[in-house]
C-alpha positions as CSV (number, residue, x, y, z in Angstrom):
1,X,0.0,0.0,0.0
2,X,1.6,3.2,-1.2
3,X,2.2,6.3,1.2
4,X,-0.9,8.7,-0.4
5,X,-3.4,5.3,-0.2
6,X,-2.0,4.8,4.0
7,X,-3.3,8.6,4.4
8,X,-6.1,8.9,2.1
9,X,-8.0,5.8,4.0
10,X,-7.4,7.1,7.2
11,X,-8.9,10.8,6.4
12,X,-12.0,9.1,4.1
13,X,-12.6,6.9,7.5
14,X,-12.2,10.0,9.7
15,X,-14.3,12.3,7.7
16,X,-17.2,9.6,7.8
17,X,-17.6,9.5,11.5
18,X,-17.2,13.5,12.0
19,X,-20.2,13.5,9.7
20,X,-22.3,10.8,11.5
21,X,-21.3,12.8,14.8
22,X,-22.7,15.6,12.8
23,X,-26.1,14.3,11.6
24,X,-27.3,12.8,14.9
25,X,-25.9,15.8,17.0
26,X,-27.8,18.3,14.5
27,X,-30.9,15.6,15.2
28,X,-30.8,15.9,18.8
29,X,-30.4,19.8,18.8
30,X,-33.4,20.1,16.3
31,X,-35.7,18.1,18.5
32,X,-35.0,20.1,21.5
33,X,-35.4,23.5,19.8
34,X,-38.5,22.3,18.5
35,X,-39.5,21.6,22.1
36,X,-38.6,24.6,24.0
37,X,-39.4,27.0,20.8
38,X,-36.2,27.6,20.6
39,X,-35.2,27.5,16.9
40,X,-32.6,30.3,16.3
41,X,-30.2,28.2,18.7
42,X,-30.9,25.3,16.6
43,X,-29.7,27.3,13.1
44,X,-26.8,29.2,14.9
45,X,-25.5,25.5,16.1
46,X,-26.3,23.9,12.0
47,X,-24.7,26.7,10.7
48,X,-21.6,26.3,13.4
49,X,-21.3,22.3,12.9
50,X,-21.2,22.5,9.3
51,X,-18.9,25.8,9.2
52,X,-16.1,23.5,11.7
53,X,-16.7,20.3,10.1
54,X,-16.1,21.6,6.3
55,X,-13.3,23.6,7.4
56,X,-11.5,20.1,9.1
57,X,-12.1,18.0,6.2
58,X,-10.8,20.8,3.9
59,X,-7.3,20.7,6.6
60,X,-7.2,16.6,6.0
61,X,-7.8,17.2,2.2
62,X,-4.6,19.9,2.4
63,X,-2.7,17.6,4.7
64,X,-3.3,15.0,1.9
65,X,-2.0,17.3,-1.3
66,X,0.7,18.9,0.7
67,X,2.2,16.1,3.1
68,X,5.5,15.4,1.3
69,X,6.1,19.5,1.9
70,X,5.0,19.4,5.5
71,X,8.5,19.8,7.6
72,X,6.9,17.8,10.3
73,X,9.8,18.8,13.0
74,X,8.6,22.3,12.4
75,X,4.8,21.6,12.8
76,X,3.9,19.2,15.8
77,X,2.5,22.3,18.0
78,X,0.5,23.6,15.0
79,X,-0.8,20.2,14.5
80,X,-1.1,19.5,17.9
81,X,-3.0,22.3,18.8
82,X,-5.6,21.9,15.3
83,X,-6.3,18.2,16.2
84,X,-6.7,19.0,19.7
85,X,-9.8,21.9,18.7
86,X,-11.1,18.6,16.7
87,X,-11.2,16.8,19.6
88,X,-12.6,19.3,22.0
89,X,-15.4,19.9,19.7
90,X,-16.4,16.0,19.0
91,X,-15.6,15.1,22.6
92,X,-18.6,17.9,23.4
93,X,-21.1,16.4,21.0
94,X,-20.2,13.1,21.8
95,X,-21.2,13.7,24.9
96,X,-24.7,15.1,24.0
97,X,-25.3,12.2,21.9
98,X,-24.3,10.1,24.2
99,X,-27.2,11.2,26.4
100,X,-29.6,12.2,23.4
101,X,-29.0,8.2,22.3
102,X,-30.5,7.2,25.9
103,X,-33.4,9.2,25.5
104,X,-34.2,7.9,21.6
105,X,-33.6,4.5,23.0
106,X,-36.2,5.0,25.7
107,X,-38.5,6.7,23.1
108,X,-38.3,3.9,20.8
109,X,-38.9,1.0,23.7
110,X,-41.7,2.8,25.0
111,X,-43.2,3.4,21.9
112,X,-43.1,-0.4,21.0
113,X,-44.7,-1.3,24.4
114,X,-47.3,1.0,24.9
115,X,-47.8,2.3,21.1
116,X,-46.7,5.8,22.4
117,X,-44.0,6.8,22.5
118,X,-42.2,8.4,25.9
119,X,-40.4,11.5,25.2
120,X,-37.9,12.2,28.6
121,X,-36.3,15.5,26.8
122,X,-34.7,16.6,30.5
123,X,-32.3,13.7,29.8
124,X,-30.7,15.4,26.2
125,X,-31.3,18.6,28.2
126,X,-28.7,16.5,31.3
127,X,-26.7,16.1,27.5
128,X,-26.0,19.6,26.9
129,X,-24.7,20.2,30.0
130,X,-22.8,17.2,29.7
131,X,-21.0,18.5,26.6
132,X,-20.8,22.3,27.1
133,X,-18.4,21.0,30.5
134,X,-16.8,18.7,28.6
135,X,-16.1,21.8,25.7
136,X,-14.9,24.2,29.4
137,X,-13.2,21.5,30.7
138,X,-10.9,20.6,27.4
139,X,-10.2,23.9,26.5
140,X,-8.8,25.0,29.7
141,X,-6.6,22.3,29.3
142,X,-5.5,22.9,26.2
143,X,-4.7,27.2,27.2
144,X,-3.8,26.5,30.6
145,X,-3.3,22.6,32.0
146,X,-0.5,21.7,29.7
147,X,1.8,24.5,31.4
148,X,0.4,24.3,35.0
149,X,3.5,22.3,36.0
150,X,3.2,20.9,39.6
151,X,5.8,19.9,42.3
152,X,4.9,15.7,43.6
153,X,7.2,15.6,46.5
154,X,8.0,11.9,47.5
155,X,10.8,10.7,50.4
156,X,12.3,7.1,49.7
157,X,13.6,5.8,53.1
158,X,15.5,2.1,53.5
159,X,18.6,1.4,54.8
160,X,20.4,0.7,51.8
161,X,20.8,4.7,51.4
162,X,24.2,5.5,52.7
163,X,23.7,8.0,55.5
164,X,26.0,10.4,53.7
165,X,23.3,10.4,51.0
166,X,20.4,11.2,53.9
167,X,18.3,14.4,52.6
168,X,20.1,13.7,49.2
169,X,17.8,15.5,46.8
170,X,16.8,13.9,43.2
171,X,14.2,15.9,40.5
172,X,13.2,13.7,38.2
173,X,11.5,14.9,34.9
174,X,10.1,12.6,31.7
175,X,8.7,13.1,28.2
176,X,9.2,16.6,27.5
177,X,8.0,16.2,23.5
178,X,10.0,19.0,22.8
179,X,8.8,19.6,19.4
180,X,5.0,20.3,21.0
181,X,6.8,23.5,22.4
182,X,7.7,24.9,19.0
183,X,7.6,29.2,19.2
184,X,6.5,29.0,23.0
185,X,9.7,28.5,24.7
186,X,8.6,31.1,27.6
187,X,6.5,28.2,28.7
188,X,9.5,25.5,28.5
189,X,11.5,28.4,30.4
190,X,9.4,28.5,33.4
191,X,9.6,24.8,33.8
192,X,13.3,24.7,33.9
193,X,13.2,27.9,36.8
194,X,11.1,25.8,38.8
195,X,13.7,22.9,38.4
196,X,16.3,24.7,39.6
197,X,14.0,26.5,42.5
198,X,14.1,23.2,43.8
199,X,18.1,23.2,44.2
200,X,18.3,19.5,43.3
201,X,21.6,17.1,43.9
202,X,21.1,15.0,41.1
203,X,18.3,15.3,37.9
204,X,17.3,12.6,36.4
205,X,15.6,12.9,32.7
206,X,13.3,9.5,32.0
207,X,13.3,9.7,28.5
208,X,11.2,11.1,25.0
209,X,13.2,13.9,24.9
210,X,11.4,14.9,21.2
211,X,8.7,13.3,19.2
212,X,10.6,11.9,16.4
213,X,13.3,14.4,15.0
214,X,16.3,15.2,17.0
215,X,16.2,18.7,14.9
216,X,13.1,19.6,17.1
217,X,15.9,20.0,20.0
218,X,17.7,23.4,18.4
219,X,15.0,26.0,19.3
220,X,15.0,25.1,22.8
221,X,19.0,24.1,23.3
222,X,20.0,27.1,25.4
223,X,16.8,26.7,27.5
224,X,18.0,23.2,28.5
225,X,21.0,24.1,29.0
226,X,20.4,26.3,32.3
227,X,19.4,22.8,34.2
228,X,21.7,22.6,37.1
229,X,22.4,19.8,39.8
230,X,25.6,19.8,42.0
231,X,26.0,16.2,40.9
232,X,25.2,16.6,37.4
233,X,21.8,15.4,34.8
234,X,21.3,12.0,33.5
235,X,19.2,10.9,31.0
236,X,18.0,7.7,28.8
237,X,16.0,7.3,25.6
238,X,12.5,6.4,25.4
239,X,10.5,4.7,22.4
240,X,10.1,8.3,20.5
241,X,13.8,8.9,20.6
242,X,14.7,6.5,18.2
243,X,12.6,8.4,15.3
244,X,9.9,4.6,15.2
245,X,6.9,6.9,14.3
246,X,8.0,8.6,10.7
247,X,8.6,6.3,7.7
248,X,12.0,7.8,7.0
249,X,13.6,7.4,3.4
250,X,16.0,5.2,4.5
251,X,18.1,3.2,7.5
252,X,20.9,5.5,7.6
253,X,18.4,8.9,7.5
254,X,17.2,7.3,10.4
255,X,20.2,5.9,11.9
256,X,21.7,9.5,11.7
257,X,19.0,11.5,13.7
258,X,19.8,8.9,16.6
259,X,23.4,10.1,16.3
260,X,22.3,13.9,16.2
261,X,20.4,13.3,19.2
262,X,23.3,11.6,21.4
263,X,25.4,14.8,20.1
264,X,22.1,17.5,21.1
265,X,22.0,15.3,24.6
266,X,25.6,15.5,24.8
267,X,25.7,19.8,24.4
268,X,22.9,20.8,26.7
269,X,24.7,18.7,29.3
270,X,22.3,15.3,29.7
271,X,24.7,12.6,30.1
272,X,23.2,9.9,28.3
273,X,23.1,6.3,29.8
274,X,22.9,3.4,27.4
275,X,22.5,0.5,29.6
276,X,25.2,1.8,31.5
277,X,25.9,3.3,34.9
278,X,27.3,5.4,36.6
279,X,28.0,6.5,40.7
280,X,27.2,9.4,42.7
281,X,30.3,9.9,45.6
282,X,29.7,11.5,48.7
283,X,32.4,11.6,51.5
284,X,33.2,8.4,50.1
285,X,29.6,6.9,50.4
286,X,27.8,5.4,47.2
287,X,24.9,5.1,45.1
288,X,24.8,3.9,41.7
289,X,22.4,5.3,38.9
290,X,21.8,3.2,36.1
291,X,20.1,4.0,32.9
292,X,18.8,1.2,30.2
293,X,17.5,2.2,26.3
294,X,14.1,2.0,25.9
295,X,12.8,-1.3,26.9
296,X,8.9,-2.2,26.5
297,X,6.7,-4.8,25.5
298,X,5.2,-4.7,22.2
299,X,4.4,-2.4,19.8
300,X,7.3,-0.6,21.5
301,X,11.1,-1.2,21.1
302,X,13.0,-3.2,23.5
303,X,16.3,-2.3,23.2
304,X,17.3,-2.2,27.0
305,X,20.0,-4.4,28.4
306,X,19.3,-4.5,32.4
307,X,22.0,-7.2,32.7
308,X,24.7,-5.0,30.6
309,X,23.7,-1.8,32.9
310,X,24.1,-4.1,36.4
311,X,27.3,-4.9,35.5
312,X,30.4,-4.0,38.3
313,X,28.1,-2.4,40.7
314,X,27.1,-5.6,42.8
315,X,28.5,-4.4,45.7
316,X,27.0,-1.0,46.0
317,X,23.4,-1.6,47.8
318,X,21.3,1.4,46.6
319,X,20.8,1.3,42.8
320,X,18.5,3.4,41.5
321,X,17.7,3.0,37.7
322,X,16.2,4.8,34.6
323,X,13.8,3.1,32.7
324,X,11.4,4.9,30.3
325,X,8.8,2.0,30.5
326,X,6.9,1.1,33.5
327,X,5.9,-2.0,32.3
328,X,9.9,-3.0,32.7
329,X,9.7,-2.7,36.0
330,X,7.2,-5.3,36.2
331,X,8.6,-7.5,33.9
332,X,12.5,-7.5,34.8
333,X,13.2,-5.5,38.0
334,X,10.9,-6.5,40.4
335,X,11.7,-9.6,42.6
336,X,14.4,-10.1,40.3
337,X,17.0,-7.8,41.1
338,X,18.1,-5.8,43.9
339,X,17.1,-2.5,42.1
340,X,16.0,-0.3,45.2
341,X,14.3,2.3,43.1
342,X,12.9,2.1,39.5
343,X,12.1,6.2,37.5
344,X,10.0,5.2,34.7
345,X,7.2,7.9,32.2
346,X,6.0,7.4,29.1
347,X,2.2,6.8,30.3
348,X,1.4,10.6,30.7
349,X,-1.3,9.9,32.9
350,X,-3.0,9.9,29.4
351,X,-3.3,13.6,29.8
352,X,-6.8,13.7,31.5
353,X,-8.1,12.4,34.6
354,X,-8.7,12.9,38.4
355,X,-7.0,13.2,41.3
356,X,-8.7,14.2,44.5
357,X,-6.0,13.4,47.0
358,X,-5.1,9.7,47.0
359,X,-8.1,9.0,44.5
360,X,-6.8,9.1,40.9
361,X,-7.9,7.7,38.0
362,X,-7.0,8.3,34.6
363,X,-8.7,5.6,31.3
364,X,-4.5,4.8,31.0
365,X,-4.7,2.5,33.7
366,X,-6.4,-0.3,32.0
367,X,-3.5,-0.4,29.4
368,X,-0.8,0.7,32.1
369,X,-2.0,-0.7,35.8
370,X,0.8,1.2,37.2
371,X,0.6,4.3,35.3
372,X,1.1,7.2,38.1
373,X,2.5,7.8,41.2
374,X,5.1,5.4,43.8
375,X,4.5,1.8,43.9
376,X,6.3,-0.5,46.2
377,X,6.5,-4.0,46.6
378,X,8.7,-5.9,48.8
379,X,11.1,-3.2,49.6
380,X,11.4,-2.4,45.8
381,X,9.8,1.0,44.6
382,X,8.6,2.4,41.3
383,X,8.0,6.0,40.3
384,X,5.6,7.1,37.3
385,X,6.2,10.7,36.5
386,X,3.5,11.9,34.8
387,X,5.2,13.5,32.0
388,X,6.0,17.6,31.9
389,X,5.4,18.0,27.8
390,X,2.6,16.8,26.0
391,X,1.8,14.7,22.5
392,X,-1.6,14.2,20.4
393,X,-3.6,16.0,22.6
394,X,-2.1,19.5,23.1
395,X,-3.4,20.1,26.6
396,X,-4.1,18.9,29.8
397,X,-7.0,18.1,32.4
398,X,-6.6,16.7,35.7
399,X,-3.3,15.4,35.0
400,X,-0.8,18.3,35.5
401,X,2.6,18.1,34.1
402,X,5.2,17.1,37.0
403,X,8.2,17.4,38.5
404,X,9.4,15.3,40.6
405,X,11.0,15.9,43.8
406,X,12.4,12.8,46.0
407,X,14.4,13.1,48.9
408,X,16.6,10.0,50.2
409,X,16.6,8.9,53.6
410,X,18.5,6.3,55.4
């Protein structure tokens, strides 16, 4: 299947549902005008729907024509930000028709069993409500929640910590999708201050440090530059690093944008760990931090070597390690190492979702049971850092970019 036939099926397929969301949301509205004598909100929302929905096909129809000239480094946040209005906008009608499809379905029942028909309006009436929060809701996150970076404080106490190392501060920060902060690097700018508010010993980077290219890196270079850590920042790669999501023209195109990357990593001072390790002295105490490629279980690449990254730090008793992938930690590190302390992203909390104290939920957790937050079993701990950049949807809600802040005890 060629390139233009791989696009064109997608947008034809796309376009189809928009349109039924359309039909059956103009439907719903229509009946409830009708009802409350309300007909000039039922036009101003027809002329609206079809206005927005002409306009996104024309974009996928553009998109189509013009992809081979679309310098996709350059355009994530403009994408982004487009499919994210999309989504806003269908997630709001959805929502109605969600509601508006209870009420037919009532309608239709009642009307087959007592001839009929029983017409609960209030219930599509419950439906606009429904989808007017839903519109609030989405596009503060989209204006606001993506930047409204917040501070998770965790302490990690055992006595494998070296008492040297007691109050030993670590900030821990994942997925930074650098290429969805294209010509907003004020907001990138204040996430770095607050790093460095938080006068950290140590930073640790999780990994997906851009979306695909390492090119989307240069506009922000000097920015990343200013993170500072008396003992220095570490990084590792996660699965968007190594370019898997663009069908590049050949190996070595892609093979070369890995190298750029270990070069851009290199100049804004991440040292990057390839299932390697490396140890943190203090008055001749140590920890050891290791750091392993991406490793997760299908679709995504597993190109970690645990064993490789273990190897002549036996005898130093707290290992903390860098893993992009949660789900490694369940696989590979748990109950079969003596990992104390596992710094794992790539969920994102899915970008939406609740947390009300220790309640959180978020629709990642059914593909990712541990997906936010410290786990620990036996002794052993994982972090999930919820991300600080964002991908797909350009925004936020409920789940708040983070920076981590963990404090070692003995």
């Amino acid at each position: 299947m060629n390139l233009y036939l791989r696009i064109m099926i997608p947008i034809l397929l796309l376009s189809t549902i928009l349109l039924a969301i359309d039909l059956y949301s103009m439907k719903g509205i229509k009946e409830l005008a009708n009802e409350f004598n309300v007909l000039k909100f039922e036009r101003i929302f027809k002329i609206a729907s079809w206005t927005f929905t002409s306009l996104v096909i024309l974009s996928l129809i553009l998109i189509f024509i013009f992809f081979d000239k679309i310098d996709l480094a350059k355009s994530y946040s403009m994408f982004f930000f487009v499919a994210s209005l999309v989504i806003v906008v269908y997630l709001s009608k959805l929502s109605f028709i969600t509601f508006h499809l209870i009420e037919d379905l009532i309608y239709v029942s009642s009307k087959y069993i007592f001839s009929n028909g029983i017409r609960l309006f209030f219930i599509s009436k419950i439906g606009i409500i429904s989808g007017f929060l839903t519109l609030v809701l989405a596009l503060y996150g989209i204006f606001f929640g993506k930047y409204q970076y917040t501070i998770h404080p965790i302490t990690i106490q055992s006595n494998k910590i070296p008492k040297e190392f007691n109050d030993f501060k670590i900030v821990q920060i994942s997925d930074l999708h650098i290429g969805s902060f294209r010509n907003n690097p004020s907001k990138l700018e204040k996430a770095i201050d607050l790093i460095n508010a938080q006068k950290p010993d140590l930073i640790l980077f999780t990994g997906d440090l851009v979306n695909n290219f390492a090119s989307e890196v240069q506009e922000f270079k000097s920015i990343l530059k200013k993170l500072s850590a008396k003992h220095g920042t570490y990084s590792v790669l996660g699965n968007h690093d190594y370019g898997e999501y663009y069908k590049w023209k050949s190996v070595d195109k892609k093979k070369k944008n890995l190298e750029n990357l270990y070069k851009i990593e290199e100049e804004i001072g991440f040292n990057l760990l390839l299932n390697s390790s490396i140890i943190i002295e203090k008055d001749s105490a140590k920890i050891a931090i290791l750091g392993v490629e991406n490793w997760g279980l299908p679709p995504f690449p597993a190109h970690g070597d645990l064993n490789m990254a273990l190897e002549n730090i036996e005898n130093i008793d707290a290992k903390i390690l860098m893993s992009h992938d949660p789900t490694h930690w369940t696989e590979q590190v748990k109950e079969k190492t003596d990992i104390l302390l596992t710094l794992s992203g790539h969920t994102h909390g899915m970008q939406m979702g609740f947390e009300f104290g220790r309640f959180r939920w978020s629709p990642v957790k059914f593909k990712y049971p541990l997906w936010a937050g410290l786990y620990e079993e036996n002794n052993q701990y994982l972090y999930v850092n919820r991300g600080l950049g964002f991908i797909g949807f350009s925004g936020r809600v409920g789940i708040w970019p983070e920076i981590t802040v963990i404090t070692l005890k003995n």
